[in-house]
DRENNUDO-207186 format. One line per 8 residues: number of its first residue (from 1); for each residue x, y, z of C-alpha. Coordinates in Angstrom, 2 decimals, always signed. Example, Ala and Ser with C-alpha at 12.3 -4.5 7.8 and 13.67 -1.06 7.14 Angstrom:
2
1> +12.30 -4.50 +7.80; +13.67 -1.06 +7.14
% end
This chain:
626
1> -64.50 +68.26 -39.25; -65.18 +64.57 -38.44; -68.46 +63.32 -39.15; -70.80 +62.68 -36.73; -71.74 +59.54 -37.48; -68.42 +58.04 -38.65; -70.53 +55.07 -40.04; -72.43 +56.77 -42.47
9> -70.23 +57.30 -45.71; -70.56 +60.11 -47.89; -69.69 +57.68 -51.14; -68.84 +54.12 -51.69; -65.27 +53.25 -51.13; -62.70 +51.81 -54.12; -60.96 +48.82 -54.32; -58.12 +48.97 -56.34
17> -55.09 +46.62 -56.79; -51.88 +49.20 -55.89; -49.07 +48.78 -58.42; -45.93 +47.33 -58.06; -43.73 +50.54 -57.15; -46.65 +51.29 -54.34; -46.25 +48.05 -52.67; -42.10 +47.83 -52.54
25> -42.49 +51.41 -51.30; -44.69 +49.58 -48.44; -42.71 +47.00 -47.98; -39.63 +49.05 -47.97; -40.93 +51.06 -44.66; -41.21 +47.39 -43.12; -38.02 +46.30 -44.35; -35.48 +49.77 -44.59
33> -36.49 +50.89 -41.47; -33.01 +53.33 -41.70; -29.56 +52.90 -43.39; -28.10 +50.22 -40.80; -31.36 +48.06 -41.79; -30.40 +48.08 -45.66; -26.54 +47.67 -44.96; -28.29 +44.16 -42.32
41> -30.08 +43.24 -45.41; -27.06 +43.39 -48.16; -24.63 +41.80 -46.15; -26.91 +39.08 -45.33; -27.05 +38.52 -48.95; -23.17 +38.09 -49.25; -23.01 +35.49 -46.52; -26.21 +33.42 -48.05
49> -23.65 +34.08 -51.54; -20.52 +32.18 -49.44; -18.68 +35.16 -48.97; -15.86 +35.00 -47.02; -14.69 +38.91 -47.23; -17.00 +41.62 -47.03; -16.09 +45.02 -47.59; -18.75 +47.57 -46.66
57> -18.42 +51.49 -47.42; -20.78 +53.76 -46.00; -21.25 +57.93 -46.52; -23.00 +60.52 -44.20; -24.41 +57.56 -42.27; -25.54 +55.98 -44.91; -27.82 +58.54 -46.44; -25.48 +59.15 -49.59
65> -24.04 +56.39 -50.14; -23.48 +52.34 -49.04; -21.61 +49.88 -51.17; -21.41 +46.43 -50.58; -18.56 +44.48 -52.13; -17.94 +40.20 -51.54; -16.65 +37.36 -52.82; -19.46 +35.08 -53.29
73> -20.93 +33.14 -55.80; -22.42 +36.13 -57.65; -25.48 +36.01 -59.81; -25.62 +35.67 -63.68; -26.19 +38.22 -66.06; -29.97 +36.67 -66.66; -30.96 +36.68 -63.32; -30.23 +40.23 -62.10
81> -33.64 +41.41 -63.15; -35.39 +38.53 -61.53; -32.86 +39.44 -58.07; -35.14 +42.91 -58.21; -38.48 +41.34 -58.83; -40.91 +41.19 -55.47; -40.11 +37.69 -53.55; -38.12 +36.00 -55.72
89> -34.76 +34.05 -53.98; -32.35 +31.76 -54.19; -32.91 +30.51 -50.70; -36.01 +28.66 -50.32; -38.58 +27.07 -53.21; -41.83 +28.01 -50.97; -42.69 +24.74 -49.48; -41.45 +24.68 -46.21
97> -41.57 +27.88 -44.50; -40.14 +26.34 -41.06; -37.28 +24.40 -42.97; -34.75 +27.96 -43.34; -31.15 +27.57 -43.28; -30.24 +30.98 -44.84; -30.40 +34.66 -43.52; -32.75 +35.87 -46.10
105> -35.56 +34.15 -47.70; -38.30 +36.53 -48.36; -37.09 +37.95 -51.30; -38.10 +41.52 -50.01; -34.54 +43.78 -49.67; -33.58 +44.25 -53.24; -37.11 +45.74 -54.68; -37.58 +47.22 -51.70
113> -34.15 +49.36 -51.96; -34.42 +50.01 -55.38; -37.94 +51.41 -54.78; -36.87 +54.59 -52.36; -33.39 +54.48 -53.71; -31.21 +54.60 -56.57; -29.36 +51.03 -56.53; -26.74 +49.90 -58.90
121> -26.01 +45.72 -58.56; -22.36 +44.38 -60.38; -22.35 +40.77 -60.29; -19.78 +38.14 -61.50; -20.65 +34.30 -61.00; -18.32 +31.66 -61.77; -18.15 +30.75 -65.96; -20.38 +33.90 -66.77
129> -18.84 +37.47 -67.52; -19.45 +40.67 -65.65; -22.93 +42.04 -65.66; -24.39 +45.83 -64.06; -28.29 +46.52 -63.45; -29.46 +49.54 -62.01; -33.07 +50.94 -60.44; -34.06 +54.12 -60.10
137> -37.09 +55.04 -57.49; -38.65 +51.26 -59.06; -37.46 +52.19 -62.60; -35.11 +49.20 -63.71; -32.93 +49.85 -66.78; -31.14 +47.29 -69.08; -28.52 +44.93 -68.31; -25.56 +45.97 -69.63
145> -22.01 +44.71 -69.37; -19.29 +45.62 -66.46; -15.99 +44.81 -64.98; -15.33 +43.03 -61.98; -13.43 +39.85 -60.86; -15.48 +38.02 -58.96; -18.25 +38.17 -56.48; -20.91 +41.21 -56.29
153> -20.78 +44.77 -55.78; -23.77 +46.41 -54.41; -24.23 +50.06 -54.20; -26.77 +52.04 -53.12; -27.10 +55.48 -52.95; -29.45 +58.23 -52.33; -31.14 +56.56 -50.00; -35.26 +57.43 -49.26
161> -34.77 +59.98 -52.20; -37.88 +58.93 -53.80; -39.88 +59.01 -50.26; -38.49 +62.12 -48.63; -40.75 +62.24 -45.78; -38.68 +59.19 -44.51; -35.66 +61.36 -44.25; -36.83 +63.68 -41.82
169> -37.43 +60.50 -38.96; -33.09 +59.59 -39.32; -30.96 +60.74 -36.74; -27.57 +62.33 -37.29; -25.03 +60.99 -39.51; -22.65 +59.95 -36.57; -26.30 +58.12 -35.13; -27.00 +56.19 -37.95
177> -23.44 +55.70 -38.60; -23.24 +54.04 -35.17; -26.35 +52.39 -35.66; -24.42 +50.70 -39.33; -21.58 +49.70 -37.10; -23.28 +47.83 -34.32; -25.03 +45.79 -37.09; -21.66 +45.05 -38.39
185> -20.09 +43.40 -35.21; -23.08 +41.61 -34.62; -23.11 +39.85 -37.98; -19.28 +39.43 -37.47; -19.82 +37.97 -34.55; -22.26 +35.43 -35.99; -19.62 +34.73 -38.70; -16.47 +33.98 -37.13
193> -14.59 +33.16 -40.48; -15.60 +35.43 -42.59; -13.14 +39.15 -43.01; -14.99 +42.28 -42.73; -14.06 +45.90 -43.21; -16.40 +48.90 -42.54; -15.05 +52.29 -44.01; -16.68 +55.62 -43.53
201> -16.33 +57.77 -46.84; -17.36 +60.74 -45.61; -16.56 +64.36 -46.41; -14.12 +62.99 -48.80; -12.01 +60.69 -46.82; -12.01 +57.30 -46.26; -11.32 +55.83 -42.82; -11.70 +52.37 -41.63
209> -14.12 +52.36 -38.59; -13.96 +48.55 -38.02; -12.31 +45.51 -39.32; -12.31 +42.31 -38.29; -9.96 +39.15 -40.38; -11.32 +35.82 -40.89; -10.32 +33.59 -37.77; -9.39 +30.57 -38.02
217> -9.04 +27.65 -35.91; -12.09 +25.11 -34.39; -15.41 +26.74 -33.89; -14.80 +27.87 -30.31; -11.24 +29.45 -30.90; -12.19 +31.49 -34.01; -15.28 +32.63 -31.78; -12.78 +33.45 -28.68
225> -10.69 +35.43 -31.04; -13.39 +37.09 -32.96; -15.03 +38.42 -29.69; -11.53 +39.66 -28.87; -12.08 +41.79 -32.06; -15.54 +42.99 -31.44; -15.84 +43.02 -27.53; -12.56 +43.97 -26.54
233> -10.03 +41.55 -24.77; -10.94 +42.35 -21.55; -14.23 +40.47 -22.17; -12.20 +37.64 -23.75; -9.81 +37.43 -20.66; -12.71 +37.22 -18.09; -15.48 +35.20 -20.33; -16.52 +31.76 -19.52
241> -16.89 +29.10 -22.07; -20.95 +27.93 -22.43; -21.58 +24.65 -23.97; -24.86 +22.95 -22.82; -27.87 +21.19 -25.19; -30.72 +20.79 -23.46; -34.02 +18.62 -25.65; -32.78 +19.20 -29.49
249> -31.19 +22.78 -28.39; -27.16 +23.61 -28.24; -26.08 +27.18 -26.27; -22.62 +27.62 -27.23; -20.51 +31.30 -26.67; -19.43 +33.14 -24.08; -20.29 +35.12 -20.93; -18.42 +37.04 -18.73
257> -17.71 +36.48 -15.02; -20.07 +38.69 -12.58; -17.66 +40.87 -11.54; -17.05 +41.94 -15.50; -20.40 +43.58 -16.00; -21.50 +46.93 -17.32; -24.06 +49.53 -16.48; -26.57 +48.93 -19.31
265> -27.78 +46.25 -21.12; -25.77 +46.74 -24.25; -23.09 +44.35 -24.26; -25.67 +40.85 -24.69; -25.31 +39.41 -27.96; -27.72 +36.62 -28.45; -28.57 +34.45 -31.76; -30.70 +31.69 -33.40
273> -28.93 +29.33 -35.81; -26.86 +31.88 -36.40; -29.23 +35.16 -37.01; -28.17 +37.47 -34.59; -31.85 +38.68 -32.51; -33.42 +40.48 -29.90; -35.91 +38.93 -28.21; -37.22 +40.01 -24.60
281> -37.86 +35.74 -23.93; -33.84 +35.47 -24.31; -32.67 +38.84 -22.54; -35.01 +37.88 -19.78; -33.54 +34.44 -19.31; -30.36 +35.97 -19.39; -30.81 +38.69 -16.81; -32.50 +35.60 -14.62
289> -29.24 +33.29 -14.96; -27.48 +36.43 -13.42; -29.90 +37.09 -10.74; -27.79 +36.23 -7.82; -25.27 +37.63 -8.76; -25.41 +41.25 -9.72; -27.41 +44.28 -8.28; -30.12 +45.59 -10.43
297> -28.25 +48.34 -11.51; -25.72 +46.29 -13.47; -25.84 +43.82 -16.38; -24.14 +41.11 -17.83; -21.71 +40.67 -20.73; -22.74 +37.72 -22.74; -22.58 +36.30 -26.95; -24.78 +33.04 -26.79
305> -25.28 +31.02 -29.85; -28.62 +28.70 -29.70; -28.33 +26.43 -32.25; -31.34 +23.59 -33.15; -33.32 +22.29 -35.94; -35.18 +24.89 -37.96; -38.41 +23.23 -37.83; -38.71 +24.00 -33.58
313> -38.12 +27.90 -34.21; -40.27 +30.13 -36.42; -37.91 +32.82 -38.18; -40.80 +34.55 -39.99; -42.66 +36.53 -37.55; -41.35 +40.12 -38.40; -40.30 +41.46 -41.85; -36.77 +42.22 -40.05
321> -36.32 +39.03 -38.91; -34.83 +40.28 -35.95; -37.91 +38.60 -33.73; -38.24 +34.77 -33.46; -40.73 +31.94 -31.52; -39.69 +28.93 -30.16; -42.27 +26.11 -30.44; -41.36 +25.39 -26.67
329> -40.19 +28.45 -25.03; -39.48 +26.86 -21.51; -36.72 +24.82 -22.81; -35.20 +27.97 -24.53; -35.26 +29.92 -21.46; -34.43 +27.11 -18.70; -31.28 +25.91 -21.00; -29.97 +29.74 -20.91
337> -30.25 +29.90 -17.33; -29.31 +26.56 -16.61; -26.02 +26.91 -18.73; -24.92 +30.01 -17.42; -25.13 +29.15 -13.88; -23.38 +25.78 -14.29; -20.74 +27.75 -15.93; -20.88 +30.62 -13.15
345> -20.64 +27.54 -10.67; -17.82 +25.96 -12.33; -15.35 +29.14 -12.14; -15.74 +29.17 -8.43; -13.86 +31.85 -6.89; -12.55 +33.74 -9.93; -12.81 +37.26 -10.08; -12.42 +39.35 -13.26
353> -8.79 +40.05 -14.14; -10.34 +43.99 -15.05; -10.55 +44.29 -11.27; -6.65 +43.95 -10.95; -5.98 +46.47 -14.00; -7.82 +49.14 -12.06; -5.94 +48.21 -9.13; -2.93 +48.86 -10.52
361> -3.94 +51.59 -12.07; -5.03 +53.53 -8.88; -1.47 +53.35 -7.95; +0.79 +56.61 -8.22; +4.15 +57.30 -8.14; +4.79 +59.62 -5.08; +4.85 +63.32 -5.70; +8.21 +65.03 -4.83
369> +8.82 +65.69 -0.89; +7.71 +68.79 +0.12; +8.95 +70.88 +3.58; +6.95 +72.11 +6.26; +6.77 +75.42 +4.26; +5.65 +73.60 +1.41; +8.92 +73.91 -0.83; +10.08 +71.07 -2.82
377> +12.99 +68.98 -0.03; +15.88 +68.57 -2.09; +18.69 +66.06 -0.33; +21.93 +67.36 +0.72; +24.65 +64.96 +0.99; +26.39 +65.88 +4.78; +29.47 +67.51 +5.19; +32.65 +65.83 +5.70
385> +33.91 +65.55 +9.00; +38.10 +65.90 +9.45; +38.15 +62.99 +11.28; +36.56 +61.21 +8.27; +33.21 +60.79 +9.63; +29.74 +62.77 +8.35; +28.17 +65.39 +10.76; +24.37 +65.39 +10.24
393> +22.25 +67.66 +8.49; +20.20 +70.15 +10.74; +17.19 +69.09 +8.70; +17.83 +65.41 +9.99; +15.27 +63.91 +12.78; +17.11 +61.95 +15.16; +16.02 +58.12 +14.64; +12.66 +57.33 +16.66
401> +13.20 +54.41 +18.87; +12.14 +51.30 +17.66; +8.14 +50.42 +18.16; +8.26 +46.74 +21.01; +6.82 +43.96 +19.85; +3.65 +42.81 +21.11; +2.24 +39.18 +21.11; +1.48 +37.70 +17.39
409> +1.81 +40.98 +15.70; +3.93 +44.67 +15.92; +1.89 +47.47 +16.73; +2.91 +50.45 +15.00; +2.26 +54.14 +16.34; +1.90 +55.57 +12.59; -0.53 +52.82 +11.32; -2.43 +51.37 +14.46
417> -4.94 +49.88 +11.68; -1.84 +47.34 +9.98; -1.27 +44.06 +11.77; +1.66 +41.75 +10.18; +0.77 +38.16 +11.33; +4.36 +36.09 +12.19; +4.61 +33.39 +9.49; +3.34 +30.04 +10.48
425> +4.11 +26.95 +8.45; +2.03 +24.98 +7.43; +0.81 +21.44 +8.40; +0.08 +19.95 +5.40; +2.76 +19.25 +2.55; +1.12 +21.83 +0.64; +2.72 +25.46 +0.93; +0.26 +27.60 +1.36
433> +1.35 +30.03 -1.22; +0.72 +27.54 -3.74; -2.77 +27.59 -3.45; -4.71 +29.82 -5.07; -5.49 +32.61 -2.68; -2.00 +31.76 -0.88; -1.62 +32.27 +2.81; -2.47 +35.46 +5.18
441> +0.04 +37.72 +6.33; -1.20 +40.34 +7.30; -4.56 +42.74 +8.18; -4.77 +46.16 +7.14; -7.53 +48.01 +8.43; -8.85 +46.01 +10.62; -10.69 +45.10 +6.74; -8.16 +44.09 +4.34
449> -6.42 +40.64 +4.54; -3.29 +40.96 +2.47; -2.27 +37.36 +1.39; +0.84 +36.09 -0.16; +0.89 +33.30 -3.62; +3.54 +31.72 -5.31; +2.75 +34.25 -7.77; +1.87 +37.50 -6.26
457> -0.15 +38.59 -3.97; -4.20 +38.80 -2.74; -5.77 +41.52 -1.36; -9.17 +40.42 +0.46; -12.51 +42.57 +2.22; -13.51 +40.13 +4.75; -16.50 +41.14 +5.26; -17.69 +40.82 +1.73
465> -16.08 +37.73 +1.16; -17.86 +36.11 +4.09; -20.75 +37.71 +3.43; -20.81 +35.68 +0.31; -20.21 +32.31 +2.01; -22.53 +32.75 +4.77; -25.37 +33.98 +1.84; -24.32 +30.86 -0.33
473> -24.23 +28.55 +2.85; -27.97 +29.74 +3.60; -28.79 +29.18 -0.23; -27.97 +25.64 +0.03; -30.39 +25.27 +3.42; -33.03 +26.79 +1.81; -32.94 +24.68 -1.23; -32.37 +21.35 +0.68
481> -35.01 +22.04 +3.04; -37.58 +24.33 +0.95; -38.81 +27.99 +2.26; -40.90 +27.70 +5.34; -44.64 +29.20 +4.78; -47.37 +30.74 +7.90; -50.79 +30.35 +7.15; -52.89 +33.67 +7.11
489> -55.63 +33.22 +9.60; -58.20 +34.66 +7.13; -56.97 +34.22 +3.38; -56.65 +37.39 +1.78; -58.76 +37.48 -1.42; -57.69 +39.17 -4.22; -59.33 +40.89 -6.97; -58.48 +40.20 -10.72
497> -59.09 +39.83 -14.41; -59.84 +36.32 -15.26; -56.87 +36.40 -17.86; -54.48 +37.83 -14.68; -55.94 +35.16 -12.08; -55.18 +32.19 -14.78; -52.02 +33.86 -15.21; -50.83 +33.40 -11.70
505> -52.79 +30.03 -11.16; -50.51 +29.09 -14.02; -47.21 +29.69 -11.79; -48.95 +28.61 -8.45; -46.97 +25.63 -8.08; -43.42 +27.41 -8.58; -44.92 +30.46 -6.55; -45.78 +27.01 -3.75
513> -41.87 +26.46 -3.83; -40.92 +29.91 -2.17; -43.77 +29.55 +0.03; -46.16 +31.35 -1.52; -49.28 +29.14 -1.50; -52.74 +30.83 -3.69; -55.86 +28.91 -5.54; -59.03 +30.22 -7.28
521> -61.52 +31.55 -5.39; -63.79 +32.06 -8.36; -64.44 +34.46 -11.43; -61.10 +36.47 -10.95; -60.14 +35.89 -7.43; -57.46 +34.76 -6.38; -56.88 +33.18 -2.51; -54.30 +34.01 -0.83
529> -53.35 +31.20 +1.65; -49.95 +31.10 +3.04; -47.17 +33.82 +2.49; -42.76 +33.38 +3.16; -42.13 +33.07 +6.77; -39.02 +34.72 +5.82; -40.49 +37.80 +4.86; -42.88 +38.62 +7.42
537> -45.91 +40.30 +7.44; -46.48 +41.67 +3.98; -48.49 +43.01 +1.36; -50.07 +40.03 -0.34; -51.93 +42.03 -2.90; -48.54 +44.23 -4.00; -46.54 +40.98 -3.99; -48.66 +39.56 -6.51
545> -49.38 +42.39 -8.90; -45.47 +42.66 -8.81; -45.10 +38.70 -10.08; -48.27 +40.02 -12.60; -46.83 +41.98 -13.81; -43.33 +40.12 -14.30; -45.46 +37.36 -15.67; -47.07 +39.72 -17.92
553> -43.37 +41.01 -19.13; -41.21 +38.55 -19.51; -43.29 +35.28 -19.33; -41.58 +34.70 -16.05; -41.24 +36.18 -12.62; -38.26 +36.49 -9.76; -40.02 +39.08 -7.08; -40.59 +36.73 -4.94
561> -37.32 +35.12 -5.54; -35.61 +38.70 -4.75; -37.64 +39.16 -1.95; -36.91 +36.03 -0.50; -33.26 +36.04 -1.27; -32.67 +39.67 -0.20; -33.90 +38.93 +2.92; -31.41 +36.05 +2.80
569> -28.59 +38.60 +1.82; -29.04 +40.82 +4.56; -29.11 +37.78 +7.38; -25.96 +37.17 +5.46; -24.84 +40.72 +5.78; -25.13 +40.68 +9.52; -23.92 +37.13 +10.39; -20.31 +37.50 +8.78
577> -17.50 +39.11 +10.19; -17.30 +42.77 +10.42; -15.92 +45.29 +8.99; -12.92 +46.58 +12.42; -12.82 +43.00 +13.64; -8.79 +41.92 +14.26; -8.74 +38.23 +12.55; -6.10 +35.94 +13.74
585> -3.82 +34.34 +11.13; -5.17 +30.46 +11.61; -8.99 +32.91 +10.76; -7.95 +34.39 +7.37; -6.62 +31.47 +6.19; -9.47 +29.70 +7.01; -11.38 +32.23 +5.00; -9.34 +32.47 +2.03
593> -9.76 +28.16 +2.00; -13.19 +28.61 +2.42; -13.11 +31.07 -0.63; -11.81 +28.64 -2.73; -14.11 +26.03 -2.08; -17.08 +27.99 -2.58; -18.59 +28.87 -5.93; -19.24 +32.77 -6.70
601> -17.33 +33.81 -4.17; -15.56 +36.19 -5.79; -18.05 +38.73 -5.75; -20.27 +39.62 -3.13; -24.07 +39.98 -2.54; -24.04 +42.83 -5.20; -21.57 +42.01 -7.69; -18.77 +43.71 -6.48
609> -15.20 +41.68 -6.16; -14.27 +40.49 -2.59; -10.58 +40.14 -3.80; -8.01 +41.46 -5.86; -4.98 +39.73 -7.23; -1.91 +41.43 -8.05; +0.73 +39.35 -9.87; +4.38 +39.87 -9.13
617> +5.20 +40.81 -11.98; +3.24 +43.30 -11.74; +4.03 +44.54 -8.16; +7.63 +45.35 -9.75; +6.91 +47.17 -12.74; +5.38 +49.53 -10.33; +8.77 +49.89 -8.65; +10.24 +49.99 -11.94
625> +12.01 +46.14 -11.62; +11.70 +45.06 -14.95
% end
């Protein structure tokens, strides 16, 4: 039973200095939080060692067996027991915390492994021989010589043996096996030039799960390729190159166009000086730079690269070191978004060539003819006439008569919804095939402009297309000419925590710029003055616990923003042409120039593509031309 009076102590408490296999046990739960975090921590050691292949082996998940084998500098026979002694490194001497250039500098992995494991280290550096130490659940036996050729082999097996109750919070082997490989592509991804292989020894067999050969090449190429490797080529086809500094700080990487996005947030790869992290002031100011562009519902693709002097970001704020600060967040954050939407501004009207693929891949070849009874039609060549002529088959329709031609298009009796436009040259001394959404020929649907390029052709919804242009042309007004505000006739007061009311006083004057005007009205009140014109009458209280609680979050807030500009979107929606509308042809070309000229068009209001390209190439594979 507890006591009743937890103050009162039954005896004096002990204090008592733990020994050293107590505290790397400790430290190893910080550390080792599961076998991908002690496969993070050993091949972090081989790229601090200059490694430039890395061969990783892994068994039930990890939980047997991981062996790490490089090509780096390796460490003398002397030093291995000193590698497995609490913080001690290579990396830093101690006096400057801020100044880290390496992946690991806390000196924590090694102990920390050998304490709830049984680890075995082979090391070779240059003009020493071969040299094997081994721990045992913290017990370290004697160095003794080994063979290898160069670099260092670290195995590690058994892991948690010696604390058990760690074993039952791991998921399945294919989990943590997953878990191992993730860890891998992101630290390929943060080394470009360096070869990896991952190999799954499991149940016997060894299979290679993921490998990945040194690029090579300037920094951006060997980064293209190696995303190739690790993302897929789809992503590398439809990613935008980001290069922007911004106050000491370079973004450099990649980030896919709008319309290449995915359903969750787990294809946003994001790193400081290299270490790859997750931080929610990053993802947020990623998800922000994409805010116009994509429905809630779906996420960007991105691998950004922030780069800067150590000294203005802390690395040592979590034992992981997957967590970092900034000294100045805002500049962090506003270059992200910044970058990305310059970028997203600069592709214009591209759309993701992914869109195309499924396009084509929609099509079917057509199934065999089938009669009225539903048996298979098979032709019958007619029978020859005496005279030399061919009497027709009884199965043969005689010819319908020919549909007339109305004014600017046919009219068809099979397919009242296609119009073919007559082909009208143009003006200028520019085709108009040669531009890039080529020139209108026909309307299919009443919907569907079908275009035709020097290349292919364009199929384009014109409503979602001009939904875009009308949203973006209404963007532009409302940042040239600011969002209007009403004043309430009686201020609504609202009641808060101090902490929450300096919160939002904090972000009053970018809350000002959507028209959203508040000041103190003391203690924890907050004044409500003016509200959006756009929006209405609203709930001034709910508005403003929603940007709380953003605030609160992620630092930084866009409900009003997304109230504001969905309102915008649907105006949009309803001022652009129709869905059943007939377009003339001098009209869709108009809209497929406009297209062009008008960033993000591409997609519409919710990230979905307003066109689809289809090269000619291949239009006749599909008709088996090639």
């Amino acid at each position: 039973m507890h006591r009743s009076d937890p103050h009162i102590l039954d005896a004096q408490p002990v204090i008592r200095q733990l020994d050293d296999a107590a505290i790397n046990r400790i430290a190893a739960g910080e550390v080792v939080e599961r076998p991908a975090s002690a496969v993070k921590e050993l091949v972090e050691n081989s790229l601090d060692a200059g490694a430039t292949r890395i061969e990783i082996t892994v068994a039930d998940g990890g939980k047997t067996l991981i062996r790490i084998a490089d090509d780096g500098c390796g460490i003398p026979p002397e030093a291995l027991p000193l590698a497995l002694s609490r913080h001690a490194t290579s990396k830093i001497d101690g006096s400057d915390l801020l100044n880290i250039h390496s992946f690991g500098f806390r000196g924590e992995a090694l102990p920390s492994l050998g304490a709830v494991g049984r680890l075995t280290l082979t090391s070779r550096a240059r003009g020493h021989d071969a040299a094997e130490i081994k721990v045992s659940g913290g017990q370290i036996s004697p160095v003794k010589p080994a063979a290898l050729n160069k670099g260092t082999v670290a195995e590690l097996r058994d892991l948690f043996f010696a604390t058990p109750a760690r074993l039952k919070f791991l998921r399945t082997d294919r989990a943590e096996m997953q878990a191992v490989t993730d860890v891998i592509k992101r630290l390929a991804m943060a080394e470009p030039f360096v070869g990896f292989t991952l190999r799954d020894a499991s149940g016997g067999e060894t299979r290679t799960i993921f490998r990945a050969d040194p690029e090579t090449g300037d920094l951006f190429d060997a980064l293209h390729g190696r995303l190739a490797t690790v993302i897929g080529r789809d992503f590398a086809e439809n990613a935008l190159k980001i290069d922007a500094t911004r106050d000491g700080i370079r973004m450099s990487g990649y980030a896919a166009l709008p319309t290449y996005s995915r359903g969750a947030a787990v294809a946003q790869f994001l790193f400081v000086n290299g270490r790859p992290v997750k931080d929610k002031l990053l993802t947020g100011a990623l998800r922000a730079a994409y805010f116009d562009y994509l429905s809630r519902d779906r996420h960007p693709v991105a691998a950004l690269f922030l780069d800067c002097d150590p000294q203005l970001v802390d690395v040592n704020v979590h034992p992981a070191k997957s967590e970092v600060r900034f000294r100045d967040p805002a500049i962090a954050r506003g270059l992200i978004v910044s970058g990305l939407r310059h970028a997203l501004a600069e592709a214009g009207h591209r759309a993701s060539t992914t869109v195309a693929t499924a396009t084509l891949g929609a099509f079917r070849p057509e199934e065999t003819p089938r009669t009225p009874e539903g048996r298979p039609f098979v032709y019958q060549a007619p029978e020859r006439r005496p005279s030399g002529g061919y009497a027709p088959l009884n199965s043969f329709q005689a010819p319908e008569p020919a549909p007339a031609m109305s004014e600017g298009f046919r009219s068809f009796d099979h397919a009242p919804s296609a119009r073919v436009e007559p082909v009208v040259e143009s003006p200028s001394q520019t085709p108009l095939e040669d531009y890039p959404l080529g020139a209108a020929r026909a309307q299919v649907h009443e919907n569907y402009i079908v275009a035709q390029t020097s290349r292919g052709m364009v199929l384009v919804d014109q409503h979602a297309a001009h939904e875009r242009l009308v949203y973006e042309k209404l963007k532009r007004q409302m940042a040239e000419n600011g969002v209007a505000s009403q004043a309430l006739l009686i201020p609504e007061i609202i009641e808060l925590s101090q902490a929450d009311a300096q919160r939002l006083l904090e972000a009053a004057e970018d809350l000002a710029r959507f028209g959203l005007v508040i000041e103190p009205f003391g203690g924890g009140a907050i004044a409500v003055r003016e509200t959006p014109a756009i929006l209405g009458e609203i709930n001034a209280e709910a508005l403003l616990r929603d940007v709380l609680d953003e605030l609160t979050d992620q630092d930084d807030s866009m409900a009003l923003q997304a109230r504001i500009e969905a309102i915008l979107s649907r105006v949009a929606c309803h001022g652009s042409i129709r869905s059943g509308r007939r377009m003339q042809v001098a009209e869709m070309n108009e809209l497929l120039r406009q297209m062009e000229a008008t960033p993000h068009s591409g997609q519409c209001n919710h990230g979905r593509p307003t066109y689809v390209e289809l090269k000619l190439s291949d239009i006749e594979r599909l008709f088996g031309r090639t």
